[in-house]
N, C-alpha and C positions, 0 to 999 in steps of 0.2 A: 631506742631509736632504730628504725629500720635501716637495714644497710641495703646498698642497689649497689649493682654492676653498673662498668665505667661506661657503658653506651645509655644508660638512665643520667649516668652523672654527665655526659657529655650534654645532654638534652639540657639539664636544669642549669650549668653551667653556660652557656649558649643562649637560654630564654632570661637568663639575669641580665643582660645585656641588651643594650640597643643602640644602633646607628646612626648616627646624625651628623649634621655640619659641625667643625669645630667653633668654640667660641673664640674672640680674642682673647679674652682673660685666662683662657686654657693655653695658647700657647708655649708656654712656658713647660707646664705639664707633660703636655706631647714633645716635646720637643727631650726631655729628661727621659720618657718613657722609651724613645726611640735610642738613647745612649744605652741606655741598660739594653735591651733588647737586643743591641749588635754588638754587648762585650761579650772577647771572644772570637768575634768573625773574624777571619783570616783576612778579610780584604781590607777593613778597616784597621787591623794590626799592621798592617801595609801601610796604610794611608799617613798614619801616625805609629812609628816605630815604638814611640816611650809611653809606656803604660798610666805614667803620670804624668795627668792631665788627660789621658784620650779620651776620657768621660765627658769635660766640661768641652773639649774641642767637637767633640760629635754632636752633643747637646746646642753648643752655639751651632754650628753649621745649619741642624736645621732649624735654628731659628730664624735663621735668615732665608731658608724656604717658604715656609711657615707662613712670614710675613709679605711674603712678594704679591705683590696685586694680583697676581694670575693664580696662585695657587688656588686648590680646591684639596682639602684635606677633610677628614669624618674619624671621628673615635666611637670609639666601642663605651657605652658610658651604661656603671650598674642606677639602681634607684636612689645611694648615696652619692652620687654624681662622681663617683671612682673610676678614671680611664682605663679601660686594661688594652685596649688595642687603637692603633691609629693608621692611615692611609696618607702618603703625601702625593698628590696628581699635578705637575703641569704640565701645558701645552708644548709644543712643540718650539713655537716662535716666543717661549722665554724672554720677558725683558731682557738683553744683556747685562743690565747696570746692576745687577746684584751680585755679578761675580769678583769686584770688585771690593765686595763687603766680604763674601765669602773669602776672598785672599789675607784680608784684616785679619778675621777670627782663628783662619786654620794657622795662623803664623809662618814658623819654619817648614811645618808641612804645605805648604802650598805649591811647591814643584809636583808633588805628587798628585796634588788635587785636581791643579791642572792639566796633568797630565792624563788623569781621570778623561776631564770634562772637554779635551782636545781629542782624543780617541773615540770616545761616547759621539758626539758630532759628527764622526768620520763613517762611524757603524749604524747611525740612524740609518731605517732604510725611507727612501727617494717615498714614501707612497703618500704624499699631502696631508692633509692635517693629521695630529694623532693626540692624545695624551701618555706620558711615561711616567710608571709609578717610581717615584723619584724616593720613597719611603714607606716600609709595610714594617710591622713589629706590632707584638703581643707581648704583654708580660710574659715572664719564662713559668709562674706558677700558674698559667692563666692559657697556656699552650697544648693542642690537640683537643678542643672541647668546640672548636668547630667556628670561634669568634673570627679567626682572620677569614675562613669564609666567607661569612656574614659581610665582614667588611670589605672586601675584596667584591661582592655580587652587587651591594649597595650601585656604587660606581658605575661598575662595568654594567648594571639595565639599566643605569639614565645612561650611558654614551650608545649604546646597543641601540636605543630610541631613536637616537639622531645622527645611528650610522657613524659613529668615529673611532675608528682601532685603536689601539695601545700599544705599547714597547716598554718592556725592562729590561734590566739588567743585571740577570739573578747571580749573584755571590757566591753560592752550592751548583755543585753541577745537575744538572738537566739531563735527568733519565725517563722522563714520558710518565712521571708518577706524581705525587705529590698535590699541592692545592692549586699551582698555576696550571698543571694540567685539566686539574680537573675544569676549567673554567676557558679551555682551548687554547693556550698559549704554544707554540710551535718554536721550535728553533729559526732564528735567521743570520743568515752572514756570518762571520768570522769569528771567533773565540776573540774575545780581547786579553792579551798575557799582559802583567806587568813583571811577576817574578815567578819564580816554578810553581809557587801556592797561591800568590793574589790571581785570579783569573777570573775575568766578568763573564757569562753566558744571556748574549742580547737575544731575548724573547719576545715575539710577534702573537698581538691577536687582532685576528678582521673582526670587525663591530658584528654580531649575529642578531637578527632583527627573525622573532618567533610570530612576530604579529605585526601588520602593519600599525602604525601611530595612531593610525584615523578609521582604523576596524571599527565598522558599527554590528550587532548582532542582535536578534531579535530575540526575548526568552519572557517567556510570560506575555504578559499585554503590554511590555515595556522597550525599550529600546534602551542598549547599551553600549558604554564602549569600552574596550577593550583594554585593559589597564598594564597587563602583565600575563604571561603565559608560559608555563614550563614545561608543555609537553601531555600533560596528562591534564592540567588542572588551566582556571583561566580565573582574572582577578576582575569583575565586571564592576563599571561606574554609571548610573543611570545618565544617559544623554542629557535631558530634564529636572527640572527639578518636580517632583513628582507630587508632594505635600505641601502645603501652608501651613504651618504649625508654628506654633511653641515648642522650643528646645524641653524645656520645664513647664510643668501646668501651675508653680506657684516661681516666687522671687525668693530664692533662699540658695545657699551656697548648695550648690550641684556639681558630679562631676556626671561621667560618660556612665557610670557606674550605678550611677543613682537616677539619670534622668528620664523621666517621660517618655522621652523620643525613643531612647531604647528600650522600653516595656512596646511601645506600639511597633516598633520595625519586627521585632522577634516575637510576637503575638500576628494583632489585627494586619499586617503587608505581608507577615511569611505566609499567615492561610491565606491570602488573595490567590495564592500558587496552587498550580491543581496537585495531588499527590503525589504524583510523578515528575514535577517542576521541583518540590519541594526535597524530594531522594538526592537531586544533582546539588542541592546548594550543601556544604559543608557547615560544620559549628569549626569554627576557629578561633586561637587565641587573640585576642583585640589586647594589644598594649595598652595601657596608659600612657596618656600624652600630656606632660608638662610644661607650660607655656615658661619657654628662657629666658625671654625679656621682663617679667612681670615675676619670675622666682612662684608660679602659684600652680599648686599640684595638679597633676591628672589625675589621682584618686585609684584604683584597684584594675589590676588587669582583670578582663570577664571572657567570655567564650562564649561566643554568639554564631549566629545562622547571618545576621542582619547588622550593619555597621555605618559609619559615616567615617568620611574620613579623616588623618590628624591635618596637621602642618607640614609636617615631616613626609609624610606620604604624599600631601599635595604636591610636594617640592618636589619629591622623589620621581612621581609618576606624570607630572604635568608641569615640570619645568622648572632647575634647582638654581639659586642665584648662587654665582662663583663665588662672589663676596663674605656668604652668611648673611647678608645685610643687616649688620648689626645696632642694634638699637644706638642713635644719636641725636645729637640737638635739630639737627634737618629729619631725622626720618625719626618719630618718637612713636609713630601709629601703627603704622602700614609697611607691610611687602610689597613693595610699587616695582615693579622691574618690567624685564622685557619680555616676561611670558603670563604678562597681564591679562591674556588674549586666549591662550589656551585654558584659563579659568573662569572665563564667561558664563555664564548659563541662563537657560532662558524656563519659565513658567511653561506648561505644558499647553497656553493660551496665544506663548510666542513673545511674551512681554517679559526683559529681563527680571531676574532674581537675584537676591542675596542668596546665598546657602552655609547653613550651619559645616561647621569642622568640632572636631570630639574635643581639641583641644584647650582648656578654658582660657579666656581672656585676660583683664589687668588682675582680677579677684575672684574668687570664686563663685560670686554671683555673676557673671558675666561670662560670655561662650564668645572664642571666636567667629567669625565668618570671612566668606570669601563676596564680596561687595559686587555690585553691578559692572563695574569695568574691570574687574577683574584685581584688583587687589587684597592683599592678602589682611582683615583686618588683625593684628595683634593684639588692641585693647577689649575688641568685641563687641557683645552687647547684650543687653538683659538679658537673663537666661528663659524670661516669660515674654519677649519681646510680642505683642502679634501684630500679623501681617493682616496689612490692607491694600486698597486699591493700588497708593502711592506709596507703599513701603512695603511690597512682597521680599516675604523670606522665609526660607522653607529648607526641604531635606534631597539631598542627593544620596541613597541609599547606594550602596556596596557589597559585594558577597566573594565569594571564590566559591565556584561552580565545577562539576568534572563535567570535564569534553564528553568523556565515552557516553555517560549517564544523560548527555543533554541530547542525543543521537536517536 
């Protein structure tokens, strides 16, 4: 077996992984992964003096996070659905009624707790709406390989979208180094002490917005929008839907790996590009995308020039439900929410479109899509579906582009 050095091993440690909404039936999961992850910490040895029990008292607490309507949480999940990292985010204007359950589970600890979350209130700073990462933890054999990153940028580009800062309140002290810098977090206000060693350090970031939301940019014969942007590199979404096609040219279990539409996007549309259009688009890794409602596989990561996009990225880059919106007896189909609107798309004629997502629907003969009014479908549909006059549905093609190269 070949052996690699740990910046090799940081990379494949880090692409075994991917970020998503948490499920409910995972919370329990995360909630255990985040005890382990903070035995040890000086503030939580604080919070709960006696060693026995601090595991299941950390683990319930945030369960009771976890579960609050507002919460917005994402785990780091391998391809045998193994958590190794999680995120806990809420709002600023927190239901209060959970802290009342939180006083239940922390027991005799709850002078502490409160005393926590009386101070914590006093040291938010004044600047309107925000989210506070309320929870960050990686497994400890699962740490410096770059996952809390991952997890950590997830979040922070859909709030960076729509302009909303963040606040914590990091446990370790705050020396301008580390992961929350890397990602802009700055000191604010006051040290919170509780004893010579418990010490919270409340950290500020302003939303940073690389692109505007509604950036359209012209490249090829094509118009796009602008999905994501880090400086050097740009995530391009066709405006249109640009194809009428078949996902698949036969009805047979298909993944993103296997199908039709990705032989044509990375063949017959990459040469559509003059050669010099073609230098600027990158070959990137294309995960596999797993449909969680339905348990049926994405099938094999590939590395393409040419993509469409999952669920998970539609969520991510056009508008992510707080909830997870988890499959139930009222919603057994569709992603119906409130950014139905930013998933609209229309045929290059002007007439709405369905448009295909990579990621498959109830079975593996069956591909998601994202529907006329914009709903997200989760059972899918043929994977040979064709489009007609009255039932257009076709491809929104995607790439990561570099800036300099498109100049």
């Amino acid at each position: 077996m070949r052996a690699f050095s740990r910046q090799e091993g940081d990379s494949l440690k880090n692409n075994e992984y991917v970020v998503r909404p948490i499920q409910v039936d995972e919370i329990k999961r995360g909630s255990e992964l985040l005890a382990t992850a903070y035995e040890g910490d000086i503030f939580f040895e604080w919070c709960v003096p006696e060693e026995e029990g601090r595991h299941k008292i950390i683990s319930d607490y945030y369960k009771i996070y976890l579960g609050a309507k507002q919460c917005v949480s994402h785990v780091a999940v391998n391809d045998q659905g193994e958590i190794g990292g999680i995120t806990v985010w809420l709002p600023h204007d927190t239901d209060p009624s959970i802290y009342p359950e939180i006083e239940r589970v922390v027991g005799v600890n709850a002078p502490m707790f409160n005393q926590v979350a009386d101070q914590s209130h006093m040291s938010e700073p004044p600047m309107g709406p925000f989210y506070q990462l309320v929870g960050f933890g990686v497994l400890p054999h699962l740490q410096g390989y770059g996952i809390g990153q991952k997890l950590l940028g997830y979040h922070l580009d859909i709030l960076d979208k729509r302009g909303i800062p963040t606040y914590l309140e990091a446990s370790t002290p705050y020396h301008g180094k580390g992961v929350y810098s890397k990602f802009g977090y700055q000191p604010v206000g006051e040290l919170m002490y509780f004893s010579d060693t418990a010490v919270l350090y409340p950290l500020w970031r302003a939303a940073k917005t690389n692109v505007a939301e509604s950036e359209i940019i012209s490249f090829g014969r094509y118009k796009w929008q602008v999905l994501d942007c880090n400086g050097k590199d740009m995530l391009l979404l066709s405006k249109e839907v640009l194809d009428l096609r078949e996902y698949n040219d036969r009805f047979e279990n298909t993944t993103w790996a296997t199908s039709s539409i990705r032989e044509y996007l990375n063949n017959h549309f990459f040469y559509s590009f003059t050669p010099k259009e073609q230098g600027a688009i990158y070959e990137t890794s294309v995960q596999s995308s797993s449909n969680t409602w339905f348990d049926t596989d994405g099938g094999a990561t590939t590395f393409d020039k040419i993509f469409i996009l999952s669920i998970n990225e539609v969520e991510k880059y056009l508008g992510e439900n707080k909830t997870g919106c988890p499959k139930g007896e009222h919603n057994r189909f569709y992603i119906d929410d409130g950014f139905n609107k930013n998933r609209q798309a229309k045929y290059r004629d002007g007439t709405p479109s369905r448009w295909y997502l990579r990621t498959p629907g109830k079975s593996s003969d069956f591909v998601s899509t994202v529907t006329n009014d914009g709903r997200i479908s989760m059972t899918g549909d043929f994977v040979n579906r064709p489009s007609s006059q009255l039932f257009k549905v076709g491809v929104r093609p995607a790439m990561w582009v570099s800036r300099e190269k498109l100049q």
